[in-house]
C-alpha positions, 0 to 999 in steps of 0.5 A, a space after each residue: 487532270 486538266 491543264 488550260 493554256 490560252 495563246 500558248 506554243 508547243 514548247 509550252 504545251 511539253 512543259 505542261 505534259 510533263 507538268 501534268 505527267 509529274 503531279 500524277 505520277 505517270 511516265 511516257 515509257 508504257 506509250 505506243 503511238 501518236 494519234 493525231 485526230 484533225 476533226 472540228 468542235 462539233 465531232 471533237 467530243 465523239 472522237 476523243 472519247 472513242 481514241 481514249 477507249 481505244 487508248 486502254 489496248 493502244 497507250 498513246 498520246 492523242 493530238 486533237 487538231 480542231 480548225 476554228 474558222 475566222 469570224 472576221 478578215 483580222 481573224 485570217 491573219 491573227 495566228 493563235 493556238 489555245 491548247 487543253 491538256 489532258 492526263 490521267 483518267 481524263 485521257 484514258 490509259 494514255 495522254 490528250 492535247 486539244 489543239 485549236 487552231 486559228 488564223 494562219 496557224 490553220 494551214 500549218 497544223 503540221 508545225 504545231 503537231 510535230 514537236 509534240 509528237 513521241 519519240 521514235 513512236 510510229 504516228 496515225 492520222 485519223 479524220 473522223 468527218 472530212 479528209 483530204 483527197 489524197 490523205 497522204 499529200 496532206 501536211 499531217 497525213 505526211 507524218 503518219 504510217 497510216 491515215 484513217 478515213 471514214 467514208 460512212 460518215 460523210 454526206 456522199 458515202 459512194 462519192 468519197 469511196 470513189 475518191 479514196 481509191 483515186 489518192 489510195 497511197 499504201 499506209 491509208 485505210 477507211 472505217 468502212 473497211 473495218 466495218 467488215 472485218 466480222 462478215 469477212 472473217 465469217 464468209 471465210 471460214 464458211 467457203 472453207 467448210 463448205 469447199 464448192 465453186 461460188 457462182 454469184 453473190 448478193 450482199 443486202 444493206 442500206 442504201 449508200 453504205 461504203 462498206 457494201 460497196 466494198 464487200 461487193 468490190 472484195 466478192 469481185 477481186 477474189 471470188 470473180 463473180 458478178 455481185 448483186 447489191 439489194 437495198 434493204 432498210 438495214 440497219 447497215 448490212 443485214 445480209 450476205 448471200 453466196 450462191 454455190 455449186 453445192 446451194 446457198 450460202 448466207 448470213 442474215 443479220 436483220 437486226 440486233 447482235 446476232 446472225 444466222 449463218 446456213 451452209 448446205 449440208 449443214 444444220 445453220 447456227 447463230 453467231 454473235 456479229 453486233 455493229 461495233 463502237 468506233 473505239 473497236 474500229 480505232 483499236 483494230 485499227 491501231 494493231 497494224 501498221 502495214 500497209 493493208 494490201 486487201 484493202 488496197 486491192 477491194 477499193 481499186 477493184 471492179 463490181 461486175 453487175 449480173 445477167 438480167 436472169 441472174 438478177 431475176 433470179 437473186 430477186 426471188 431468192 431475196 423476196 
């Protein structure tokens, strides 16, 4: 069910939810969270989409805040919110209010999101394309316990990733970290069974990937090794390699759903590790609200580059 308001308040925008909530017959109680999405027309559709897939694990409201900008100097100063509400199987397993905004009204998001938002329900900020420097001393990050951003998806991945950890505030995250919570999970588990001392790492992926950057940062914080970032034609990270006392241990994913993983000592094995959706990363996202100390440590950490002879030497395991 959809409800259109045009020049509308948030007042009436509760009024249409619960007008909306009655028709259906569907009540608030089974909600979770606040998900507040702040993105533009163009992105609007994908990330909406991906919130209501993720909305079918995580219940929640989701507040679309979409900026127009003015087309004319009357424009700036003429304050206007059209408003689209969305309830049942049109808004997932939760409920969806487009929120645009133009004129003045576009810098107080946070005016018209906060009577909108649940009740004693924790709140997350998510910008799919272009966050704020320090998402925590944004006027809508300052609601949330936790604040998505996505590096990977803007025009200088590395830049943006230099810029989150100098306005890193506890309760931020990036998709670009979620990204690789298969690889770090997998890496885990074989250092586990393998039980020999790390000497060096080569993490292999496309160019300019955040999440490459970060796993070679995780490598440095807590393997302290020098890490060596090879560039590949992906798709993403298509390998992973960790040098031992006991031989080599590696993860390649060139292509497709699946890896190969080889320990020493060990026959080597396939593992399904596929490129997740954005709803996957949302919902991980979604089960936690704490602050994600590894994340915190990985994004402030250094990568330290290794010696001309361990980088010759990477380079021909590599080719």
């Amino acid at each position: 069910m959809k409800i259109d308001l045009t020049d509308t308040t948030a007042s009436k925008i509760n009024k249409a939810l619960v007008q909306g909530r009655r028709e259906i017959g569907s009540p608030t109680v089974g909600m979770v969270l606040t998900l507040v999405i702040v993105t533009d027309e163009e992105n609007a559709y994908d990330a909406i989409k991906a919130a209501a897939d993720a909305s079918r694990e995580h219940p929640s409201r989701t507040l679309v805040v979409i900026k127009r900008h003015a087309r004319s100097p009357r424009d700036r100063h003429e304050a206007r919110l059209d408003a689209e509400v969305r309830v049942g199987s049109d808004a997932g397993a939760g409920e969806t209010v487009l929120l645009r905004l133009r004129g003045e009204l576009t810098e107080r998001a946070d005016s018209v999101v906060l009577p909108l938002l649940l009740p004693d329900a924790p709140v997350v900020v998510w910008w799919p394309v272009d966050a704020p420097p320090v998402p925590a001393k944004d006027p809508l990050g300052a609601l949330a316990q936790r604040r998505i951003t996505d590096a990977y998806a803007v025009e200088s991945p590395l830049r943006e990733l230099a810029t989150r950890a100098v306005g890193y505030t506890p309760g931020d995250t990036d998709l670009s970290w979620t990204r690789l919570t298969p690889w770090r999970s997998m890496l885990a588990a074989a250092l586990d069974q393998a039980r020999a001392e790390v000497i060096s790492a080569v993490v292999e992926s496309e160019a300019e990937n955040p999440s490459t950057e970060l796993l070679a940062r995780w490598f440095a914080d807590k393997l302290k090794v020098p890490v060596e970032m090879v560039v590949t034609d992906g798709p993403v990270i298509t390998a992973v390699r960790l040098r031992t006392t006991e031989g080599e241990i590696h993860i390649d994913r060139p292509e497709g759903p699946v890896a190969r993983l080889a320990i020493p000592g060990q026959p080597s094995r396939v593992l399904a590790l596929k490129v997740r959706t954005t709803a996957e990363l949302i919902a991980e996202e979604l089960r936690r609200l704490d602050p994600d100390e590894i994340y915190a440590a990985a994004l402030q950490a250094s990568v330290m580059a290794p010696t001309p002879a361990e980088a010759v030497e990477v380079t021909k395991a590599v080719e």
